[in-house]
N, C-alpha and C positions, 0 to 999 in steps of 0.2 A: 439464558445460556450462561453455565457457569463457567470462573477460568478454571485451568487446567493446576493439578498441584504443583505441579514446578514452577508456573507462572505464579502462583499466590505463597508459594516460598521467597521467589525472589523480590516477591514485594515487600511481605515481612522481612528480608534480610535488607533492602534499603533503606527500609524505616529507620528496622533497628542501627544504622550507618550513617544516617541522618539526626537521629536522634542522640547515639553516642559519641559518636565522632564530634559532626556538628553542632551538637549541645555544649561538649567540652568547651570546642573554639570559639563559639557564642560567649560562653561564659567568661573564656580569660582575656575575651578584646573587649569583653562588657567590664570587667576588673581595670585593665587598665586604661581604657577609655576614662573612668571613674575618678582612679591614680592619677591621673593627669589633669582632671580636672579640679579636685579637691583643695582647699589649700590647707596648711595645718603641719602637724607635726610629721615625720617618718614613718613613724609606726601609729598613728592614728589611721594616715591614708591608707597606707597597705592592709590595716585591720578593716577597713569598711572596704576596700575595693575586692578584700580576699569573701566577706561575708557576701557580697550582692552577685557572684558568682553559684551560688549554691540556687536561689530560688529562679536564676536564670536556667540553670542547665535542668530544676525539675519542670520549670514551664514549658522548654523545648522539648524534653521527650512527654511530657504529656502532648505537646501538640503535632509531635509528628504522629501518632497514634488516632488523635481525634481526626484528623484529616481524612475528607473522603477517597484521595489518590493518593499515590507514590511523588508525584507530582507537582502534587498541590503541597505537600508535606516538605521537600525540598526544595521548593521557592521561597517557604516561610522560613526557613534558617540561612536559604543563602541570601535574601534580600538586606536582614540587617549583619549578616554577617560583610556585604561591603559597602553596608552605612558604615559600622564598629572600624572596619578595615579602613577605609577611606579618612575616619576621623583620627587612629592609630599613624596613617602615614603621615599626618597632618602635623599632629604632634612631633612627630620626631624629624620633621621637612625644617623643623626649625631650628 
């Protein structure tokens, strides 16, 4: 039994919601996760913490895509999105 097309539209539009969205926000708490950890000059840190955001945000829309659910797609970004989040609060709790 196949789904229905509005149901496999609204799956490709949360992909692509998880992917773009959630890839973004992956990426810039993966940056400044980075930023905070680095030691070094000002513009050294923000130059590696700006670069490690790029093959973060193509990992996550490749892997909202390769996932067999809608689902399964949005627990793999929201999972380390509140590892990144939790280590973000962490940093600035201080």
């Amino acid at each position: 039994m196949t789904d229905s097309p509005l149901r496999y539209r609204l799956a490709v539009f949360s992909r692509c919601l998880a992917g773009i969205g959630g890839g973004f926000v992956l990426a810039q708490l993966s940056g400044v996760v980075l930023a905070f950890s680095l030691t070094g000059s000002g513009e050294e840190v923000m130059d590696a913490a700006a670069l490690v955001g790029i093959p973060v945000f193509i990992v996550s829309l490749l892997w909202v895509f390769s996932c067999g659910n809608a689902w399964r797609a949005w627990a793999g970004i929201g999972v380390p999105l509140l590892v990144l989040g939790g280590l973000v609060w962490n940093f600035y709790g201080r």
